[in-house]
C-alpha positions in Angstrom: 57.4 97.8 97.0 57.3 96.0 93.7 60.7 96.0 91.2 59.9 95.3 87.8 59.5 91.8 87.3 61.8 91.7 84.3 64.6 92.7 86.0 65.5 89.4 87.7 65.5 87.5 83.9 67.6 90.5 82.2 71.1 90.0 81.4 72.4 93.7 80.3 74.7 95.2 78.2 76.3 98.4 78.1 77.0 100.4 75.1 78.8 104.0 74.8 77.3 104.6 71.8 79.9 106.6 70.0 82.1 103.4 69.9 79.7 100.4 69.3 79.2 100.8 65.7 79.3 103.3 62.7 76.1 102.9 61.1 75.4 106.1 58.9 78.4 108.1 58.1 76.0 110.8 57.3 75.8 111.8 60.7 79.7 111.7 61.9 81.5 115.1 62.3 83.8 116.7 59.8 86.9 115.9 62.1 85.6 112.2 63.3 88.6 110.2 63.8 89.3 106.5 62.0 87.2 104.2 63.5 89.7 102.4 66.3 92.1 105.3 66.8 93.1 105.4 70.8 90.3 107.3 72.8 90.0 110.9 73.6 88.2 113.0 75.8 86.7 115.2 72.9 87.7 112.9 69.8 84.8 111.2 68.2 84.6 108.4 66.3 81.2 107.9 64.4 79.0 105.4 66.5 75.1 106.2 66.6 71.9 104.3 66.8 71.8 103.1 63.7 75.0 101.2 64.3 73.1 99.6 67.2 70.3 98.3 65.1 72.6 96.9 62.1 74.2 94.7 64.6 70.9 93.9 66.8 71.4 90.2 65.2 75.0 90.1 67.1 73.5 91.3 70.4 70.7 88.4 70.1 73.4 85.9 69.1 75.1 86.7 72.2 71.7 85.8 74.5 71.7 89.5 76.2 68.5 91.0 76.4 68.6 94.6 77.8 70.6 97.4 76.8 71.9 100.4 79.2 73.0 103.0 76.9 75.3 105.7 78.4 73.4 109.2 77.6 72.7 109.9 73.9 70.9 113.6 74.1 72.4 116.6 72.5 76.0 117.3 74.0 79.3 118.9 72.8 80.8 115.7 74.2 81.4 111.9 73.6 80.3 111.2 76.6 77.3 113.1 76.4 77.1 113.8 80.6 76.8 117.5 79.5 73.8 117.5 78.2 72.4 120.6 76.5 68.9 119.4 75.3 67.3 117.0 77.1 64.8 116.0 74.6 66.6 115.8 71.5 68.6 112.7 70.5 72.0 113.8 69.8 72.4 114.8 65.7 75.5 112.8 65.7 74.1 109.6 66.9 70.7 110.0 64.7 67.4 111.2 65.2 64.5 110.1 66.8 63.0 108.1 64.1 66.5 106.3 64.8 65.3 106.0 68.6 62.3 104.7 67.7 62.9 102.3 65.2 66.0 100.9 68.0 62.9 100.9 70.4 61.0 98.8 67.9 63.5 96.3 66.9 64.4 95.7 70.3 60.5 95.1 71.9 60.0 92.9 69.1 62.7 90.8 70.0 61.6 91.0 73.7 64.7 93.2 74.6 64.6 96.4 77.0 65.8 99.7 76.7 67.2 101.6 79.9 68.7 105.2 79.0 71.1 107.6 81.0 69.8 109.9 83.5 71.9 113.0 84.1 70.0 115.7 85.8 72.4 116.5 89.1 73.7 118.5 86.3 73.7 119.9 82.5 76.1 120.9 80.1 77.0 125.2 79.3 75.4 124.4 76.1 71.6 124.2 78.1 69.4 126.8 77.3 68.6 128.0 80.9 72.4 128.0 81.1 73.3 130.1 78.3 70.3 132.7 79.5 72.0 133.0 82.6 75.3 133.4 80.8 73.8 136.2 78.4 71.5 138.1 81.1 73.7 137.5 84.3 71.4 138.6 87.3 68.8 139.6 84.8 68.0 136.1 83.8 64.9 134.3 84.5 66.8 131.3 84.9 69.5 132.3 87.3 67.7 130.2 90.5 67.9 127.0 88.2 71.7 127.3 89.5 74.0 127.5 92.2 75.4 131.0 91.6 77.0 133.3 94.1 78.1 136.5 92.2 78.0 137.2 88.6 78.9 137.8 85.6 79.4 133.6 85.6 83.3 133.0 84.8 82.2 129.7 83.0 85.6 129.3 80.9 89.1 129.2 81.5 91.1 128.3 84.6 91.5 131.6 86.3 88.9 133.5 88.4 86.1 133.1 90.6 84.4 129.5 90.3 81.1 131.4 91.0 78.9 128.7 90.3 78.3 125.2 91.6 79.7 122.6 89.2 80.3 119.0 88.7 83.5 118.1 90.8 83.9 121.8 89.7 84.0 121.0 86.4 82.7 124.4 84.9 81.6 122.5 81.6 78.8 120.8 84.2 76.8 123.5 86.0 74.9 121.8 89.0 71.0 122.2 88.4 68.8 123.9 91.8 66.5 120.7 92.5 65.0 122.8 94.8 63.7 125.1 92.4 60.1 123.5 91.6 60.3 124.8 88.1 63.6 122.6 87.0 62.1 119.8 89.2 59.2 119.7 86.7 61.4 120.3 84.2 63.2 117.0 85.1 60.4 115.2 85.6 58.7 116.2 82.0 62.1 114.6 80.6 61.5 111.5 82.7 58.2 111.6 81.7 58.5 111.9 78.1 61.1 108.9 77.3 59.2 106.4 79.2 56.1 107.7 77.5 58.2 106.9 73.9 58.7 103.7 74.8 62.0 103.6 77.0 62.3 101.1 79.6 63.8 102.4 82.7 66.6 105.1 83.8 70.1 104.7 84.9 70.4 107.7 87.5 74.0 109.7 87.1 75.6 110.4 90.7 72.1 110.6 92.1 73.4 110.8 95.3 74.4 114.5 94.4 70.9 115.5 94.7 70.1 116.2 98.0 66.9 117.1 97.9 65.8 113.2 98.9 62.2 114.4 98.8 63.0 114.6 94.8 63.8 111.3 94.1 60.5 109.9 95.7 58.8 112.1 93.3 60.8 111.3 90.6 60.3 107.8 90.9 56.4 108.4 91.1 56.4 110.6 87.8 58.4 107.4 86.5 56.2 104.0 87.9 53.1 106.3 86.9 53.6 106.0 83.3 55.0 102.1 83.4 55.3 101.0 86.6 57.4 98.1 85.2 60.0 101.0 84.3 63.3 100.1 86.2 65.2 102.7 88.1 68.5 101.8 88.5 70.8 104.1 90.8 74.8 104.6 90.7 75.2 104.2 93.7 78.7 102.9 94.4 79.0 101.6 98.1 76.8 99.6 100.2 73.9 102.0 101.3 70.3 100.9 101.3 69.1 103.9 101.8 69.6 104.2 98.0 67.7 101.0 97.3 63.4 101.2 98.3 60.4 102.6 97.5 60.8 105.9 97.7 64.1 105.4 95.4 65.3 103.0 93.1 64.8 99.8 92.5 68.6 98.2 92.5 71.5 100.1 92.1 74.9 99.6 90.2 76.5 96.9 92.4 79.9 97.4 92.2 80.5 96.4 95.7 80.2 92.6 94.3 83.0 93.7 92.1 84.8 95.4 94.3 85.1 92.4 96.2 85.9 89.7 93.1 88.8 92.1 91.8 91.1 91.6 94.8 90.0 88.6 95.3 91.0 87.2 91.6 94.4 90.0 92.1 95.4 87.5 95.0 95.4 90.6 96.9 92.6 89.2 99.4 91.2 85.8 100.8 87.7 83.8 100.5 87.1 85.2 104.2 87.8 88.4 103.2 85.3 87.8 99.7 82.8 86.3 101.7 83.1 89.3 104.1 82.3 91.6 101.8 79.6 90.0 100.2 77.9 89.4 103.3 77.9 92.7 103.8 76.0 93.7 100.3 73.1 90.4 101.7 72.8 92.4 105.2 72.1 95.6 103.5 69.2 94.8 100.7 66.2 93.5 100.8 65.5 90.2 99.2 63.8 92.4 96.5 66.2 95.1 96.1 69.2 92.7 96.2 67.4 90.7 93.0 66.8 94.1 90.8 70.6 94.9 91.5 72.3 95.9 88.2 75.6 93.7 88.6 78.8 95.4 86.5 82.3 94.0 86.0 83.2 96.5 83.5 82.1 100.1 82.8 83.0 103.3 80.9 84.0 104.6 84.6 86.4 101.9 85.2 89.2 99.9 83.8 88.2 96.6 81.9 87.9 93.7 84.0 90.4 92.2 81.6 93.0 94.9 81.9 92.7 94.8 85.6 92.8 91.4 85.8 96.3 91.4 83.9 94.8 90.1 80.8 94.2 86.6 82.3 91.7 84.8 80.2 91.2 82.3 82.9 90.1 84.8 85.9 88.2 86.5 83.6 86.3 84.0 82.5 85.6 83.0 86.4 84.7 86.5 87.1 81.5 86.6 84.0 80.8 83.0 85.6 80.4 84.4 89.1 78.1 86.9 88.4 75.9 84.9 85.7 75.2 82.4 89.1 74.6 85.6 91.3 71.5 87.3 91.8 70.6 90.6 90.0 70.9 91.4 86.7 74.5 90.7 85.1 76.0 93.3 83.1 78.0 93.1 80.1 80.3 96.4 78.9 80.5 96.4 75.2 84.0 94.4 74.3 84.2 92.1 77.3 82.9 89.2 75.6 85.6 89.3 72.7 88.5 90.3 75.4 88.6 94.2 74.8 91.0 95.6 77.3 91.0 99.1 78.2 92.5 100.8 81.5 91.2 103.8 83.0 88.4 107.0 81.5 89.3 107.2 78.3 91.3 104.1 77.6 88.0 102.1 78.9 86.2 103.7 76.0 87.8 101.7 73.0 85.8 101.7 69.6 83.9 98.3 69.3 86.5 95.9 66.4 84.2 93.7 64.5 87.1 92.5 62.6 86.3 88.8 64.6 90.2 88.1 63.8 90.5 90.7 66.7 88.3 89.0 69.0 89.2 86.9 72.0 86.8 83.8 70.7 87.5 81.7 74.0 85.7 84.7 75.5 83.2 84.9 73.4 82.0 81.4 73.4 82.3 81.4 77.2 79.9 84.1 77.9 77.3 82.8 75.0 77.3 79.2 76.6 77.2 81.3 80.2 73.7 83.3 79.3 72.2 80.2 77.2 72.4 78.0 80.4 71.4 81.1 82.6 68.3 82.1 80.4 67.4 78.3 80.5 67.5 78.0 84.2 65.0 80.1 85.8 66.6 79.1 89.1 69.6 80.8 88.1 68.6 84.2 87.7 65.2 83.7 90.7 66.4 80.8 92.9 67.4 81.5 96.7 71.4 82.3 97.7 72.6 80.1 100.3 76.4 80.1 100.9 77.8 76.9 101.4 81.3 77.3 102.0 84.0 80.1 102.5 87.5 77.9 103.1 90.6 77.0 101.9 90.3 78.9 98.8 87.1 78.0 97.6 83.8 79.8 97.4 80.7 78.0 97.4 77.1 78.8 97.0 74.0 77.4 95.7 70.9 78.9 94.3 67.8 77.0 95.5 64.1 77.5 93.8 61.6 74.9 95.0 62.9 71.1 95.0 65.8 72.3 92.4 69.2 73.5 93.2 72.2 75.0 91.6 75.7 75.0 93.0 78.5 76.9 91.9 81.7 76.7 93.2 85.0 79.2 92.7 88.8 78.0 93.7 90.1 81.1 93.6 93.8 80.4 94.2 96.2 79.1 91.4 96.5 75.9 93.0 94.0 72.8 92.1 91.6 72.5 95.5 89.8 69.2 96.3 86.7 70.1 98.7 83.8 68.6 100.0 80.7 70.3 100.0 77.6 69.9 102.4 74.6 69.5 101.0 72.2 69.4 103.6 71.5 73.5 102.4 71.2 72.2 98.6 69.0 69.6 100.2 70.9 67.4 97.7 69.9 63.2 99.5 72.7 61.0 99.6 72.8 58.7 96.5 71.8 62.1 93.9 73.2 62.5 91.1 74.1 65.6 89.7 76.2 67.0 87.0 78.4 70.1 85.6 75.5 72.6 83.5 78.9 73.6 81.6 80.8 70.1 80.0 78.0 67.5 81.6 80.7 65.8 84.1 78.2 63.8 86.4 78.7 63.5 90.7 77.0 61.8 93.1 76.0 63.2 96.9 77.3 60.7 99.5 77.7 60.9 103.2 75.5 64.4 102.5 78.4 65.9 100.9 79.7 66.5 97.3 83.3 66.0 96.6 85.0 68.4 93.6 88.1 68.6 92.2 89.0 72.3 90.8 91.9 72.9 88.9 93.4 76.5 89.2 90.8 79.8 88.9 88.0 77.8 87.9 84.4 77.7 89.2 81.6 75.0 88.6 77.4 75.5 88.1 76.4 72.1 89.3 72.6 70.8 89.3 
């Protein structure tokens, strides 16, 4: 198996797209709502593609250098996970001379583009759907379904749910991947982004597809058109069997964030932490483990902000910890200027570009966090070794060839003074090293490393 080789340097950001940026009013719905207004389910507030580009020199300034865009085909929703064409760009977020000219702009400034897969299931607005709906049993398309009896009671509350759905949501009729004709169908949709220029897919729920003999095929329709196109699964627990080559590539690791939250909430120890990521190393191949797609935040969950209690300090830790881990970090639109947002819809805030609103501490953190990572190929390729997992404090080092980075995380609210073996850093007694973040300088002796951390802090010494 090969993972695209890209994916180890990439350092993503998410963007729901209806709340990044307003760039062509044009295109915004009669009843859009004022730019900012608290998040609905069905409100809308005006963000498209063009918004992306106008502010392509904000994402560069920020050092990021792939986007994950959460799905931006045709849809009656903001979310756009009820898709009803699956080759048209949603009117409301451009066209596709908009996609390609964002495809442009970002491979001239060496920057991927990963989109959103959703094909476990579509929207009532797709037209095999809405042939079903007018022909019942008639229809030609009634085996791209789930259907047990008809007519289909696709609205309201009451009646027969007499179709498989989304979490039975009837707005998301499940798709038959077992029908060869809406496999092909699928695959012509893979096909035909990566053939425009499109970078990879994010997979929705692709663990709702049973079929596993689909996915293989999938990802051979895929890697035949650009074999450096990255597959990235949302997966949300440990399972390799999501992660190889007749899969994906990496997953979402949430795990690794499922195990900082409690940790930074006090709610568990560094045994506990170490535990848990132990578990994610036993699972993944080397390989698989670097091509991991590494979230704090996402439209699914509450800020990491909000559910760290708004603490500046532990959030900054938490970006630090996965900038130093391997995979590819992920930003969520706002976490780098302090947006806070709790659970689907409040984690779907519009974008404020008023910079009197931002969080600047933030901000600067995370830019001086990807300059140093993008400058240290060790970083984001170097070996993990874990150190230490003790008294509070977290230590690991990242080892490529005869260099070596060690971070360490207190993670209590109490200053910790430790000493670190080096022998694993293969750091000799009498080597001096010094913080990559304010330059503070130490020197290995007795093959150990002593640090002083005050409160929630972590350290990237090399």
């Amino acid at each position: 198996m090969t993972t695209p080789y890209w994916v180890q340097d990439a350092i993503f950001y998410q963007i729901f797209p209806d709340r990044f940026a307003n760039g062509d009013p044009h295109n915004d719905p009669p009843n859009v709502q004022k730019w900012g207004a608290p998040p609905t389910i069905w409100g809308f507030q005006g963000g498209d593609l063009r918004g992306i580009i106008q502010h392509l020199d904000y994402l560069l300034g920020l050092g990021v250098n792939a986007l994950y865009l959460n799905p931006i085909f045709a849809a009656t929703s903001n979310h756009r996970y009820n898709i009803s064409d699956y080759f048209s760009i949603d009117p409301k977020l451009g066209d596709l001379n908009d996609f390609r000219q964002l495809l442009d702009s970002l491979h001239r400034n060496n920057m991927r583009l990963v989109l959103d897969g959703v094909f476990n299931h579509c929207g009532r607005g797709f037209f095999a759907f809405v042939d079903v709906l007018e022909n019942g049993f008639n229809s030609p398309y009634k085996d791209w379904f789930h259907i047990s009896n008809f007519p289909l009671n696709a609205y309201g509350e009451g009646g027969d749910h007499n179709y498989s759905a989304w979490w039975e949501h009837r707005s998301l009729p499940k798709l038959n991947t077992g029908n060869v004709q809406v496999r092909n169908y699928i695959f012509d949709i893979a096909r035909h982004w990566i053939e425009l220029g499109a970078d990879g897919w994010r997979l929705d729920v692709p663990n709702e597809i049973n079929d596993d003999g689909f996915w293989e095929e999938f990802r051979q329709v895929v890697k035949s058109v650009n074999r450096d196109a990255y597959l990235v699964g949302e997966i949300w627990d440990v399972n390799p069997r999501w992660a190889n080559d007749s899969h994906f590539d990496g997953l979402m690791n949430y795990p690794v964030r499922d195990a900082l939250v409690p940790l930074l909430q006090g709610r568990e120890n560094i045994e506990q932490f170490s535990n848990r990521l132990a578990r994610v190393f036993k699972a993944y191949s080397r390989e698989n483990l670097f091509a991991m797609y590494v979230p704090l935040s996402s439209h699914d969950t509450e800020r990491i902000k909000t559910l760290l209690e708004n603490d500046i300090t532990k959030t900054k830790l938490a970006y630090q910890f996965i900038m130093a881990f391997p995979g590819a970090p992920a930003i969520y639109y706002g976490d780098e200027i302090g947006l806070e947002g709790g659970k689907d819809p409040d984690s779907r805030r519009a974008f404020p570009w008023r910079q009197g609103n931002w969080n600047s501490e933030m901000n600067q953190w995370l830019r001086r966090l990807i300059s140093i990572r993008k400058r240290n190929p060790i970083l984001r390729r170097g070996e993990f070794v874990q150190l230490k997992a003790e008294d509070n404090l977290y230590v690991f080092a990242r080892v490529l060839g005869e260099e070596t980075v060690l971070m360490a995380l207190n993670a209590c609210g109490e200053a910790r003074h430790g000493a670190i073996p080096c022998g694993k850093a293969r750091w000799q007694d009498g080597r001096i090293v010094q913080d990559l973040l304010d330059g503070k300088k130490y020197t290995v002796s007795n093959n150990k490393l002593k640090l002083d951390l005050p409160p929630w802090s972590g350290v990237w010494i090399g």
